[in-house]
C-alpha positions as CSV (number, residue, x, y, z in Angstrom):
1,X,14.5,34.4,6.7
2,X,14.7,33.0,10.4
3,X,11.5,30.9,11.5
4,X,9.6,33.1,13.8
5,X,9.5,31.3,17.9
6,X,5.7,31.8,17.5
7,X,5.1,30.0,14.4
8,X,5.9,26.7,16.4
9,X,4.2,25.1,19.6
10,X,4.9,22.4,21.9
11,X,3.0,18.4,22.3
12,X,0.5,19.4,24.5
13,X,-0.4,22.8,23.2
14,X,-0.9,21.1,19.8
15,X,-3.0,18.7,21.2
16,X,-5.5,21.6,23.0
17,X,-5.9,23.1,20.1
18,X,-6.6,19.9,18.4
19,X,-8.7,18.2,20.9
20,X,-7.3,14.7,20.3
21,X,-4.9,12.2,22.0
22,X,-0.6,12.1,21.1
23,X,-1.3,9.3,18.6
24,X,-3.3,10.9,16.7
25,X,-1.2,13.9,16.7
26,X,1.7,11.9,15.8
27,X,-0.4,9.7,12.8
28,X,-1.1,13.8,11.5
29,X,2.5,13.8,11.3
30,X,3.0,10.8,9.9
31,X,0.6,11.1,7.0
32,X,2.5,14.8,5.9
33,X,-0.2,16.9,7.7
34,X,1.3,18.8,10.6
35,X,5.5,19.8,9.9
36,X,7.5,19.5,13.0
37,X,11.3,19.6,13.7
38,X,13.4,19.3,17.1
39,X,12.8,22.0,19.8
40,X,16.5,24.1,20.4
41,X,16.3,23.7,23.6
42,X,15.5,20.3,24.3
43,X,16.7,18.4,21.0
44,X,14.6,14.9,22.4
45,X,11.3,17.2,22.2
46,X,9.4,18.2,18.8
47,X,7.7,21.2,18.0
48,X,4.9,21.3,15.7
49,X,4.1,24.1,12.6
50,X,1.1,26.3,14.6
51,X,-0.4,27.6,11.0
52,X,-0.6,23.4,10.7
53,X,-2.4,22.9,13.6
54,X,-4.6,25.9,13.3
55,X,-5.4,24.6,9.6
56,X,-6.6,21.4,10.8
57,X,-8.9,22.5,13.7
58,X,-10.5,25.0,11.4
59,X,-11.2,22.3,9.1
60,X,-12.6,20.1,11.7
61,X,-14.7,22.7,13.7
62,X,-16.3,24.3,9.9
63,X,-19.1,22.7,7.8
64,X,-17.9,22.3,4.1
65,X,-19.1,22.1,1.0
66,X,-19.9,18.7,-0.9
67,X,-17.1,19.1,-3.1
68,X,-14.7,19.7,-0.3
69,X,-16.5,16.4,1.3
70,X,-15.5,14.8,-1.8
71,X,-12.3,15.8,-2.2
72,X,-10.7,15.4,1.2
73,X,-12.7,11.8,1.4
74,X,-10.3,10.6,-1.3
75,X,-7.3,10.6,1.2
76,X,-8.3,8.9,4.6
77,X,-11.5,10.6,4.9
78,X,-15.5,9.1,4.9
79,X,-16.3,6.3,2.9
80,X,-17.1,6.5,-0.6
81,X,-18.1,3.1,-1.8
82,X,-20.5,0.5,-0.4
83,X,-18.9,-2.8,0.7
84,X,-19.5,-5.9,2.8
85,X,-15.8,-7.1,2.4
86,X,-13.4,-5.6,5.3
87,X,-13.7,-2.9,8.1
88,X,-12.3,-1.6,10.7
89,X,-14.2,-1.1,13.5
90,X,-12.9,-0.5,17.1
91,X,-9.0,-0.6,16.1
92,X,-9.7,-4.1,15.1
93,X,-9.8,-5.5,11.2
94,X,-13.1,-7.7,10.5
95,X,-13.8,-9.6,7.3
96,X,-17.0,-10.4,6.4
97,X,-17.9,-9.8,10.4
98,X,-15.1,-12.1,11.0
99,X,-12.1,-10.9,13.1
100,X,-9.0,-11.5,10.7
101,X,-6.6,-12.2,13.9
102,X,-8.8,-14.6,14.5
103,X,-8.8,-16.2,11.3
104,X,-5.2,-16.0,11.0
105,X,-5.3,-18.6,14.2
106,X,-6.8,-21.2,11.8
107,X,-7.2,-20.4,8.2
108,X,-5.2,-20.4,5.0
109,X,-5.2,-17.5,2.8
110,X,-7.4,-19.7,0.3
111,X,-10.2,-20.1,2.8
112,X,-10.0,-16.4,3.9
113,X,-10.1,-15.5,-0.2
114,X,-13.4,-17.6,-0.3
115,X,-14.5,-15.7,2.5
116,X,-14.0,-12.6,0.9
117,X,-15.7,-13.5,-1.9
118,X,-18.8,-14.6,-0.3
119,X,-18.3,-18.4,-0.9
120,X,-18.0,-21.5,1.0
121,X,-17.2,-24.9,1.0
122,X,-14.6,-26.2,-1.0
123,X,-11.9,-24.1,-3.2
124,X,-13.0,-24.5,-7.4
125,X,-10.4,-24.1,-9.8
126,X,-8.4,-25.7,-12.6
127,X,-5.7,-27.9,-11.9
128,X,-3.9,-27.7,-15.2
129,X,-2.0,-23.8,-15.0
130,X,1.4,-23.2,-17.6
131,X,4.2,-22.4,-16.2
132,X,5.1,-19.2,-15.0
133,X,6.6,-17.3,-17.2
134,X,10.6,-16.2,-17.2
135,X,11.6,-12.9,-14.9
136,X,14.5,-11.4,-13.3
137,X,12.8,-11.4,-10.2
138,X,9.4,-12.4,-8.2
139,X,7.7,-9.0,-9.1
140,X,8.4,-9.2,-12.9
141,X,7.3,-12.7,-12.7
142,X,4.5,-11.5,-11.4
143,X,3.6,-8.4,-13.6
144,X,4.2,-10.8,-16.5
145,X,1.9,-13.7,-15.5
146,X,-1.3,-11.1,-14.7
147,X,-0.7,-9.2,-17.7
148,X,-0.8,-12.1,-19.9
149,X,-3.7,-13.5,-18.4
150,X,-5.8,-10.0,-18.7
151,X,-5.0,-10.1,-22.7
152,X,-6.6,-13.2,-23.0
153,X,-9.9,-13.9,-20.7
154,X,-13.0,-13.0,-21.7
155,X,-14.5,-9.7,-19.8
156,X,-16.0,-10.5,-16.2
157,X,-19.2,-8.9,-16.8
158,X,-22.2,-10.9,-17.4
159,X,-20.2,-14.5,-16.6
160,X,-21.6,-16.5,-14.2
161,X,-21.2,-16.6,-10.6
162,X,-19.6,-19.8,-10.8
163,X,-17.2,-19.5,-14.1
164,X,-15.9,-16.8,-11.7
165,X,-15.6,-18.5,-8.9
166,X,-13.8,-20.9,-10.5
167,X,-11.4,-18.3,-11.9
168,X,-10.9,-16.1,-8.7
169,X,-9.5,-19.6,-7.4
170,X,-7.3,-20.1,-10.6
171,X,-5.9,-16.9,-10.3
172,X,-4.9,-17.3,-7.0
173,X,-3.0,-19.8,-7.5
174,X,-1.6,-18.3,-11.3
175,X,-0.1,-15.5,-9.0
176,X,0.9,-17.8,-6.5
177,X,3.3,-20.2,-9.4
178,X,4.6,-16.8,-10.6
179,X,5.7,-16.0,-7.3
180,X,7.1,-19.7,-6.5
181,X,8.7,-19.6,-9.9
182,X,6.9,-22.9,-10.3
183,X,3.5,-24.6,-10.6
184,X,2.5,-26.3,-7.4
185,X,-0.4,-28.0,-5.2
186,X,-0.9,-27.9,-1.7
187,X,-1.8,-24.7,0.3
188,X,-0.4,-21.5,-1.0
189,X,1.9,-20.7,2.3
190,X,3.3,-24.4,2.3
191,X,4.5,-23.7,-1.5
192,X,6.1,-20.3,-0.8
193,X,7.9,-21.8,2.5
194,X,8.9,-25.1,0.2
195,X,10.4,-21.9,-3.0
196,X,12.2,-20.2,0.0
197,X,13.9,-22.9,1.4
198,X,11.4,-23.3,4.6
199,X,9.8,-26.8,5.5
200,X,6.4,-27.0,4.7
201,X,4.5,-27.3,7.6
202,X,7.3,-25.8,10.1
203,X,7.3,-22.3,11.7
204,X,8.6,-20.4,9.0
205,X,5.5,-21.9,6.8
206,X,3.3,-20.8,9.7
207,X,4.7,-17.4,9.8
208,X,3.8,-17.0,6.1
209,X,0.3,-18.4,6.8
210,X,-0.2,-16.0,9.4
211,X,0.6,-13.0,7.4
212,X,-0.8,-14.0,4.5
213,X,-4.2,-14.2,6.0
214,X,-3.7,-11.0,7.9
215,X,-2.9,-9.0,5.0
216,X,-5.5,-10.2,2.6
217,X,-7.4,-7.2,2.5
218,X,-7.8,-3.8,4.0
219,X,-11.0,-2.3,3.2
220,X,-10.5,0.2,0.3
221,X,-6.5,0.9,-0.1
222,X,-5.2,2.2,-3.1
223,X,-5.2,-1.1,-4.8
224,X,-8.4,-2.8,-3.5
225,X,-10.0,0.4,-5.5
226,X,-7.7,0.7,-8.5
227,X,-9.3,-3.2,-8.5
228,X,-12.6,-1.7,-8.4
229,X,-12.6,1.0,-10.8
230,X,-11.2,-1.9,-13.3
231,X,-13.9,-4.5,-12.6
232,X,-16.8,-1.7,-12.9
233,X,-15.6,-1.1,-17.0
234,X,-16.8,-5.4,-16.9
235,X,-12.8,-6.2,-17.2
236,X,-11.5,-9.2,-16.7
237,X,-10.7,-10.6,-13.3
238,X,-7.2,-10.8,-14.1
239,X,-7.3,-7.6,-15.6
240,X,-8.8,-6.0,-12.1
241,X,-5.7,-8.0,-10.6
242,X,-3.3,-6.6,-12.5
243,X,-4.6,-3.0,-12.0
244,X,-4.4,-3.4,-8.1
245,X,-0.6,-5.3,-8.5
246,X,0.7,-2.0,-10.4
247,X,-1.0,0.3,-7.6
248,X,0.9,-1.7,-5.0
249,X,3.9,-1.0,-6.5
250,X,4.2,2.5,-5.4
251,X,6.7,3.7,-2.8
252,X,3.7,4.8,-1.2
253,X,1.9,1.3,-0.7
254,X,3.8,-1.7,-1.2
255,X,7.0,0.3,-1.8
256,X,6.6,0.3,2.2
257,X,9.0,-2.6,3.1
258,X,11.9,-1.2,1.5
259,X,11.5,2.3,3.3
260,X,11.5,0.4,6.3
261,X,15.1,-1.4,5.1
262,X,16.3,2.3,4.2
263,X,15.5,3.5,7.8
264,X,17.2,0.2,9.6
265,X,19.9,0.9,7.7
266,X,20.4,4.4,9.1
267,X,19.4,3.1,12.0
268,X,22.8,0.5,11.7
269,X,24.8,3.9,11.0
270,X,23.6,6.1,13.3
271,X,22.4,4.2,16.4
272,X,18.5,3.7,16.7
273,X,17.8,6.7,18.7
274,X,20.2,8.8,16.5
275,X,18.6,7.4,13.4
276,X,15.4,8.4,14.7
277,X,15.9,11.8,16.1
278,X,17.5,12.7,12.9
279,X,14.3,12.0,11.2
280,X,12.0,13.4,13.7
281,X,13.9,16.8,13.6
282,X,14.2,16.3,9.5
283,X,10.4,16.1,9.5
284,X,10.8,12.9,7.7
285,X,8.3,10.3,8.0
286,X,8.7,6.5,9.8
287,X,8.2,4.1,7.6
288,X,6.7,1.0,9.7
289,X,5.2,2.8,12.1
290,X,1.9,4.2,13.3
291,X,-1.8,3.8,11.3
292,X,-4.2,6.0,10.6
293,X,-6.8,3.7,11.3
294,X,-5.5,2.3,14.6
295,X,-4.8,5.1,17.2
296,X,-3.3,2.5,19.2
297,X,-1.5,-0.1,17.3
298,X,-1.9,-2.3,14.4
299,X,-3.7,-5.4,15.2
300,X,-2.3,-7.3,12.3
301,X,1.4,-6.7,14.0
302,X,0.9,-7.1,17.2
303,X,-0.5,-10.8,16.3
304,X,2.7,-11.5,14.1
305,X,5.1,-10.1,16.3
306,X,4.0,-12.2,19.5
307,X,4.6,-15.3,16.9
308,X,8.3,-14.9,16.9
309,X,11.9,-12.8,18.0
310,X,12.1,-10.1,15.4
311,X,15.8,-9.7,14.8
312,X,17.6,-7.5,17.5
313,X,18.6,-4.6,15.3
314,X,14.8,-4.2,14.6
315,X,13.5,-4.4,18.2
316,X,15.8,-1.1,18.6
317,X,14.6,0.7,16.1
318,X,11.1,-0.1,17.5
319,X,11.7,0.5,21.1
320,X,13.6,4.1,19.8
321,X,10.4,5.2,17.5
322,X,8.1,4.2,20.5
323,X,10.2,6.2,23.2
324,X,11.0,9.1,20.5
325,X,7.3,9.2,18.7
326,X,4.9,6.9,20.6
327,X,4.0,4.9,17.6
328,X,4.0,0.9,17.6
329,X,5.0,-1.1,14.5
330,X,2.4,-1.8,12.1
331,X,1.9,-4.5,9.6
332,X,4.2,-3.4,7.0
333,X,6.8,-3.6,10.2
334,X,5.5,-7.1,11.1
335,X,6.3,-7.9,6.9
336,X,9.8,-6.8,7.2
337,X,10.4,-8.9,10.4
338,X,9.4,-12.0,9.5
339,X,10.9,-11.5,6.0
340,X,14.2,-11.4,7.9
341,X,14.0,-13.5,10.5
342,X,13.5,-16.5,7.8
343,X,16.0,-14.8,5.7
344,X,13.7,-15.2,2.6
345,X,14.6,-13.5,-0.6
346,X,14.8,-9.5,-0.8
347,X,11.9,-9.1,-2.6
348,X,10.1,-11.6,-0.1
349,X,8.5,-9.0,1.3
350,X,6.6,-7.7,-1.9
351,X,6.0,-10.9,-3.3
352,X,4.1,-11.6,0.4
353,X,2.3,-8.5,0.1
354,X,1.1,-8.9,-3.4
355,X,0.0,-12.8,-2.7
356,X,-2.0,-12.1,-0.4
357,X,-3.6,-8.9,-1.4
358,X,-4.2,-10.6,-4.5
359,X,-7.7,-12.4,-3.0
360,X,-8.7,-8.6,-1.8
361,X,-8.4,-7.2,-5.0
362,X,-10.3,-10.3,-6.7
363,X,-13.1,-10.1,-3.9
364,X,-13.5,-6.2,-4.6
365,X,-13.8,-7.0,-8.5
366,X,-16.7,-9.6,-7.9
367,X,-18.4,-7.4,-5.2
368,X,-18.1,-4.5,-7.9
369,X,-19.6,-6.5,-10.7
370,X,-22.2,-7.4,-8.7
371,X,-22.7,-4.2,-8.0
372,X,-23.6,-2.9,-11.3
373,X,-21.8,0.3,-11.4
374,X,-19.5,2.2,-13.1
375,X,-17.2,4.2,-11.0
376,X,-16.6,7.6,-12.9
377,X,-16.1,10.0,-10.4
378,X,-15.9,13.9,-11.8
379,X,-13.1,16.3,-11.6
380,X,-13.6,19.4,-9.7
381,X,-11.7,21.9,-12.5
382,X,-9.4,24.8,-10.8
383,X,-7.6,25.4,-14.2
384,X,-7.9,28.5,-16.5
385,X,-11.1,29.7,-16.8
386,X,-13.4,29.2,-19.3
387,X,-16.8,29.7,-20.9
């Protein structure tokens, strides 16, 4: 059956009916909300689904029930957990009240994980780790070290503050060896730069500091809360770790980078503005591009990406999504670029991801515990009836 004229609408129309600005139009697209494909007429113009629109007006004009509350705060809506970690406030990312591009001028991602945590002064952990154990690659090395730390400490609830201190710090630096494929001292970017063939204390090692601090945390992603809902059972540190390192792992959070490489390459194939006018009119996301919590752009990138040349067949693709879209690079883009740039290993990116979010999801355990609660949400039931 032929798509009706009328069941499609232009940019600015969508926007009246919305009431909001093009880049929030465009993160609706992004995020699978609003369907659009490539106006007949004009193939560098989109058009945008009118029942999509219509759908998301309603929904922002009507008051709703507390279970639809609920439900649609799950994905990207209100906040549903109490934290003094990490917000976003103003398209700007704060931890602990602290700006993190700020930080990321100064601080190591051990100082920012102390931060997180609520500590200060000097780091506390155990000098004497084993070695990592064996792994085709960083990510298995990874999984493996966690997993057999979180069959083997004690639970986290009821220790004391400083047992875990001392064993946030440890565990830091247990993912960090896994990652390095090696036990090592020093600060955490100088023995990744040193594993990947960068000079400790260069640029490439300052790169890697940079985006390590940047990417620490991010209020409560996938992970950070996967980390939570392990810590409020009284698990094990290691064991909250391990639950937010297997929530990254989806194509959907820390999958991220290698949709970005699947796009550049199409992008290498097709020309950037080809690449992304395919996509635009295939109503297929961009990976690397646009946030629903910054409107604008992405703090986090545009402080990495100042820091260095990105490589020239990825300042296309941007330049093409930004003419095409209007949407800037975000951090995940920023991760990419550097990854490149130094030429570090393919699962660099990952490895950098899950290093660094590693002192988020620890922080989000210990706030948990502290809490006191057990997260046990119910299920709204839509299946056959009964009773």
């Amino acid at each position: 059956m032929p798509t009706r004229t009328e069941d499609w609408i232009g940019a600015e129309e969508a926007r009246a009916r919305l009431g909001v600005r093009p880049q929030t139009l465009y993160a609706y697209v992004s995020r699978g909300r609003v369907q659009t494909r490539a106006d007949a007429a004009d193939p560098r113009r989109s058009l945008y689904r009118a029942s999509d629109i219509d759908a998301l007006a309603q929904k922002k004009s009507r008051s709703r029930k507390v279970s639809d509350v609920a439900a649609g705060a799950i994905a990207w809506g209100e906040p549903v957990l109490a934290s003094a970690i990490t917000t976003v406030s103003g398209g700007r990312l704060y931890y602990r009240g602290r700006e993190a591009v700020a930080l990321a001028e100064t601080e190591t991602l051990e100082s920012v994980a102390r931060l997180l945590r609520g500590g200060h002064g000097a780091a506390l952990k155990r000098t004497e780790r084993p070695e990592p154990p064996p792994g085709a690659d960083m990510r298995a090395r990874a999984f493996a070290a966690l997993a057999a730390r979180a069959g083997a400490d004690p639970p986290a609830l009821g220790r004391h503050p400083l047992a875990l201190a001392v064993e946030a710090a440890t565990l830091l630096d247990v993912m960090t060896d896994a990652i390095a494929g090696q036990v090592g001292g020093g600060a955490i970017h100088n023995r990744l730069a040193l594993a990947w063939g960068q000079g400790p204390g260069g640029p490439g090692a300052d790169l890697i500091r940079r985006i390590l601090v940047l990417m620490a945390d991010h209020e409560l992603n996938p992970s950070a809360f996967a980390a939570r809902v392990a810590a409020s059972t009284g698990a094990s540190l290691s064991a909250a770790a391990l639950a937010g390192l297997a929530t990254l792992s989806g194509p959907r959070h820390g999958g991220a980078p290698a949709a970005i490489l699947a796009l550049l390459a199409e992008a290498e194939q097709l020309g950037a503005r080809g690449a992304v006018a395919a996509r635009l009119a295939e109503e297929r996301v961009l990976p690397g591009f646009g946030h629903p919590l910054y409107p604008e752009v992405d703090p986090r990138a545009e402080a990495m990406l100042e820091r260095f040349d990105p490589p020239p067949a990825l300042a296309e693709l941007a330049r093409a999504v930004e003419d095409y879209a209007g949407l800037k690079p975000n951090v995940d883009f920023a991760l990419v670029a550097v990854s490149l740039a130094l030429k570090l290993p393919a699962d660099a990116p990952f490895a950098l991801f899950a290093v660094a979010r590693c002192a988020g999801w620890i922080a989000h355990a210990i706030e948990q515990l502290q809490s006191g609660g057990l997260i046990r949400p119910r299920a709204r039931y839509v299946g056959v009836e009964v009773g």
